[in-house]
GUTI-785805 format. One record per residue (C-alpha): residue in one letter; x negated, y, z. Coordinates in steps of 0.05 Angstrom, whole numbers. Layout:
// residues N
{rest:a; xx:X; yy:Y; zz:Z}
...
// end
This chain:
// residues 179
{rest:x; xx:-1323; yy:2885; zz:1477}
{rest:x; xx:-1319; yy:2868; zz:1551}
{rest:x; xx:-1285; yy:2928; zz:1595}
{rest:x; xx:-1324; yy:2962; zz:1650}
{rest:x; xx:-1335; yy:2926; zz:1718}
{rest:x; xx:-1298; yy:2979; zz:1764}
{rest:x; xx:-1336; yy:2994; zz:1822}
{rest:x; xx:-1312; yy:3021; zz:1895}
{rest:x; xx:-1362; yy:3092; zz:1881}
{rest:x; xx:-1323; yy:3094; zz:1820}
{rest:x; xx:-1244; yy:3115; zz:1852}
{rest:x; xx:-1263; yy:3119; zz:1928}
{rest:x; xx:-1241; yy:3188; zz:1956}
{rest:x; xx:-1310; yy:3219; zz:1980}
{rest:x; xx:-1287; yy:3274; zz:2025}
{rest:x; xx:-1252; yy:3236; zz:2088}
{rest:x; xx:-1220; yy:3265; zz:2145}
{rest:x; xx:-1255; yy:3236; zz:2207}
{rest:x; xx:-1247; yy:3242; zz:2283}
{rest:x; xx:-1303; yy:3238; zz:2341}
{rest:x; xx:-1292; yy:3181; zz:2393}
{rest:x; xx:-1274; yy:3237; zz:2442}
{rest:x; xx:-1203; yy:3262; zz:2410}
{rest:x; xx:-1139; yy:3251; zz:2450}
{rest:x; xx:-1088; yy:3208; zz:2419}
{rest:x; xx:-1042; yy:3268; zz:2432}
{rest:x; xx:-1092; yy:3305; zz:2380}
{rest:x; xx:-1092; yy:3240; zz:2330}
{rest:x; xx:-1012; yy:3245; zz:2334}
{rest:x; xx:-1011; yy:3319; zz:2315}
{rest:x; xx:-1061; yy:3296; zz:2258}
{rest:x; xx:-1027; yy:3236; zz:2224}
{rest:x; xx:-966; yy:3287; zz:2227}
{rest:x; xx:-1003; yy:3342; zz:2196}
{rest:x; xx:-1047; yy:3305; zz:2139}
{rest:x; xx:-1025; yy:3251; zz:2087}
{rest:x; xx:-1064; yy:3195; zz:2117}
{rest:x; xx:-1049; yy:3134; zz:2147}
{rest:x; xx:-1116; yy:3120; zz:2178}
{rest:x; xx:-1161; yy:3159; zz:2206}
{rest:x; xx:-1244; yy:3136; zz:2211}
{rest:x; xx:-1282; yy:3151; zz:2281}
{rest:x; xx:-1351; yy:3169; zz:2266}
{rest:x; xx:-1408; yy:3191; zz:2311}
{rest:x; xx:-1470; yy:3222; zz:2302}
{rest:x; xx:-1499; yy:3224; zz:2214}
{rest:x; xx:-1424; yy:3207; zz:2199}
{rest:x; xx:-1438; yy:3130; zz:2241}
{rest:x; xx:-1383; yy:3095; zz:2231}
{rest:x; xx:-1358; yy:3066; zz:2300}
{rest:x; xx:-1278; yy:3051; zz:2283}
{rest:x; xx:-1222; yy:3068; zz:2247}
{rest:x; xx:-1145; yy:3087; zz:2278}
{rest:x; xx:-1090; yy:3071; zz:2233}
{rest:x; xx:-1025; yy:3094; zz:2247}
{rest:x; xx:-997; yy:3026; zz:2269}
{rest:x; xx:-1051; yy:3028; zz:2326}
{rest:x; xx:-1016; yy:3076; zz:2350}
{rest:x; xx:-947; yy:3043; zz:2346}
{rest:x; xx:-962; yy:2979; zz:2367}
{rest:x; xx:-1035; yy:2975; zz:2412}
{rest:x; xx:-1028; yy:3005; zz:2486}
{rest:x; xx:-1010; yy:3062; zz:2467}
{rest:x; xx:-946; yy:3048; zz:2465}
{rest:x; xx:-896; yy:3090; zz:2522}
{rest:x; xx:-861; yy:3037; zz:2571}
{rest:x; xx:-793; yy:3068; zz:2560}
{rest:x; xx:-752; yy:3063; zz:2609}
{rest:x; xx:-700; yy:2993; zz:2610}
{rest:x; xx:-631; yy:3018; zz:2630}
{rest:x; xx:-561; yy:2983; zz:2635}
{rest:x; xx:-494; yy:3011; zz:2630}
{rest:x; xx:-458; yy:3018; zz:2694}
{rest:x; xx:-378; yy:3039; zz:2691}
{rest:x; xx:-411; yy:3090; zz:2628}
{rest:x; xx:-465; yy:3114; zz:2663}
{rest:x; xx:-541; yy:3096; zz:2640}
{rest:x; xx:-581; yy:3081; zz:2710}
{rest:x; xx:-648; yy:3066; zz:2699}
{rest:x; xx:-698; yy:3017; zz:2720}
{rest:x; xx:-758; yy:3057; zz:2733}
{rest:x; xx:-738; yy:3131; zz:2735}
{rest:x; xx:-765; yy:3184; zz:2689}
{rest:x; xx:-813; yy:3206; zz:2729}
{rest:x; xx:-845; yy:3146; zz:2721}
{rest:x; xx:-846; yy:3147; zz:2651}
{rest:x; xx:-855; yy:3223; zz:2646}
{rest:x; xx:-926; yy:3207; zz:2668}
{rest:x; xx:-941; yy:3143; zz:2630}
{rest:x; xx:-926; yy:3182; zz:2575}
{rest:x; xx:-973; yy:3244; zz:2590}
{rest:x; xx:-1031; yy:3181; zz:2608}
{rest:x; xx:-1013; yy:3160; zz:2540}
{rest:x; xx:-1032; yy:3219; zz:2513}
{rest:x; xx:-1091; yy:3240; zz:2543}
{rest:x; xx:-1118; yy:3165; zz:2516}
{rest:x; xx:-1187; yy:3175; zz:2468}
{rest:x; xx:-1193; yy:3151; zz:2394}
{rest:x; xx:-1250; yy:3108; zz:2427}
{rest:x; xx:-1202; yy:3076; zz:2469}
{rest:x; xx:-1152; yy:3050; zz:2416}
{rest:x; xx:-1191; yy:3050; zz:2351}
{rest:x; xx:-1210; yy:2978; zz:2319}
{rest:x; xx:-1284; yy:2974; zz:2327}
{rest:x; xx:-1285; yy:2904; zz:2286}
{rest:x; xx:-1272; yy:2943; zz:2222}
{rest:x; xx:-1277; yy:2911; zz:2153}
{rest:x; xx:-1313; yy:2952; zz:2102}
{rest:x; xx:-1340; yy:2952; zz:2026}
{rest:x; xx:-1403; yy:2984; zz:2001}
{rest:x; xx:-1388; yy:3042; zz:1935}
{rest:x; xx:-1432; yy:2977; zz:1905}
{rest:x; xx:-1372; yy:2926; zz:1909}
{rest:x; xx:-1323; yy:2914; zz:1854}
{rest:x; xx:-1251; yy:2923; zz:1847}
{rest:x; xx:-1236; yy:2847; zz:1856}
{rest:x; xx:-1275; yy:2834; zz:1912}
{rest:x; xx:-1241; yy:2898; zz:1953}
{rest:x; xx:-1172; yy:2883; zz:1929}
{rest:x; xx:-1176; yy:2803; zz:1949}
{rest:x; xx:-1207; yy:2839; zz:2023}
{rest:x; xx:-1143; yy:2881; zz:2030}
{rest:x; xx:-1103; yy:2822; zz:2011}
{rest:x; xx:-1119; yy:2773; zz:2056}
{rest:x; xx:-1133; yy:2810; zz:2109}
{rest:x; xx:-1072; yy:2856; zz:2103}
{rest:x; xx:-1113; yy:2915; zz:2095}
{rest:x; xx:-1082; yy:2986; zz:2076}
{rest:x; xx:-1142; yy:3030; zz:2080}
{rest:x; xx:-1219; yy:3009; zz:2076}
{rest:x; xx:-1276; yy:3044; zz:2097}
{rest:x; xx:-1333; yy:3046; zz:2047}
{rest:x; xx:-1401; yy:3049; zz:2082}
{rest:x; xx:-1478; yy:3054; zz:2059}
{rest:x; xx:-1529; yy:3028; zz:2109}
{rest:x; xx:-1586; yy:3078; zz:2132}
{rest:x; xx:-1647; yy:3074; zz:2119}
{rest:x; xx:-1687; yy:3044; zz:2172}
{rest:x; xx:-1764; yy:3050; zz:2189}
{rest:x; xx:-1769; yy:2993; zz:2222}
{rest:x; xx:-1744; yy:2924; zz:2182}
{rest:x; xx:-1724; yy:2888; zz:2250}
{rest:x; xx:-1675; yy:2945; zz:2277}
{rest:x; xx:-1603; yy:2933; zz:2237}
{rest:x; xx:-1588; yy:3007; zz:2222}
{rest:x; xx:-1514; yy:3032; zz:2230}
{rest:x; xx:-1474; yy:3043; zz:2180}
{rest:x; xx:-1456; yy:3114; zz:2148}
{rest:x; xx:-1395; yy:3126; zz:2127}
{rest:x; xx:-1393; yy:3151; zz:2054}
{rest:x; xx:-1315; yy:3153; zz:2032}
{rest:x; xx:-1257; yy:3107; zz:2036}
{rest:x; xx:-1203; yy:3063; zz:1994}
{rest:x; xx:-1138; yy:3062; zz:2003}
{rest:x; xx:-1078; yy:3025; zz:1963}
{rest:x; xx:-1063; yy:3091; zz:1932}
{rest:x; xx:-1129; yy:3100; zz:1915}
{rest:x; xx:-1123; yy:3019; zz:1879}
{rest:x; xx:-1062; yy:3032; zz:1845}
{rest:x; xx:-1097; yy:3095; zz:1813}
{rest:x; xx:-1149; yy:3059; zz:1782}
{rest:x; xx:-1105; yy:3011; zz:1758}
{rest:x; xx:-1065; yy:3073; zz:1722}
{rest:x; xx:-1121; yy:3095; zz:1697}
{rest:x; xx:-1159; yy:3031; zz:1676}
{rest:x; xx:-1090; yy:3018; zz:1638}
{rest:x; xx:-1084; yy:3075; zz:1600}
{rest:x; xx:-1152; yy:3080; zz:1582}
{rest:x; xx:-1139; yy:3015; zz:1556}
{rest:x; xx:-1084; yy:3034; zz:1524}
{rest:x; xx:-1111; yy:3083; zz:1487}
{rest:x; xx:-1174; yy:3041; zz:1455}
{rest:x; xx:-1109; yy:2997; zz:1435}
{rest:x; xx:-1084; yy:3052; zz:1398}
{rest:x; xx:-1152; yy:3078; zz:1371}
{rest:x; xx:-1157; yy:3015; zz:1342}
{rest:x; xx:-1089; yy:3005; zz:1307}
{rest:x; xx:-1106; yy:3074; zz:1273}
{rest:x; xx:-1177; yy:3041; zz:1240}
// end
């Protein structure tokens, strides 16, 4: 008896935490510090997704602080560039929108598409977390209608339906011994 194509609508977590395009990085900071999530979706107006902000575009896009390049002189540190300077790159840095950093390119899966197909995506393309997005309905056939964000897939979220794809297997194993 075959098993059960698993489907994206089948493990996706539903209720995501999402940001407007307007919310300072210094707010996005306090949020990836406060909630268990390493990326963040940027939706507009009917949940529109426009981007996502992981936590490495925060690490490693322009966000980044120029910190200051020193050299030790008889024990002493004497910077480069002062700390004033950097005192205020830092609070530009900060005042920096999600719609300023986010990736607007973002790869996404439909709750239609199947385990294999998502998990090969996040593979390739070195993917930790995957918006899952449905497609409104548009009156008019020629306008290409945005899509609506509708959950999300992590690799948590994969490695849980592997757990439980295994030990429901598992357990038809056992049923079975017992006949």
């Amino acid at each position: 008896m075959p098993s059960k194509t698993l489907k994206v609508k089948d493990f996706m977590t539903k209720y995501v935490f999402t940001v407007s395009p307007d919310v300072t990085v210094h707010r996005l900071v306090g949020l990836f510090i406060t909630h268990p999530v390493s990326a963040i979706p940027v939706v507009g107006d009917d949940n529109e997704l426009l981007g996502i902000v992981s936590e490495g575009d925060l690490l490693y896009k322009k966000v980044t602080p120029k910190i200051p390049q020193y050299v030790d002189v008889l024990g002493g540190n004497l910077y480069y560039c002062g700390f004033g300077r950097y005192e205020r790159s830092f609070r530009k840095l900060l005042a920096t929108t999600a719609a300023e950093i986010m990736t607007k390119d973002v790869r996404c899966v439909t709750p239609e598409t199947d385990m294999e197909t998502l998990t090969n995506l996040m593979v390739d393309e070195h993917l930790k977390t995957v918006p899952v997005v449905e497609k409104k309905k548009s009156g008019n056939p020629d306008i290409d209608a945005p899509a609506r964000l509708v959950g999300i897939i992590t690799r948590h979220d994969i490695l849980g339906a592997i757990a439980a794809t295994e030990a429901e297997e598992l357990l038809k194993n056992r049923e079975q011994e017992k006949e």
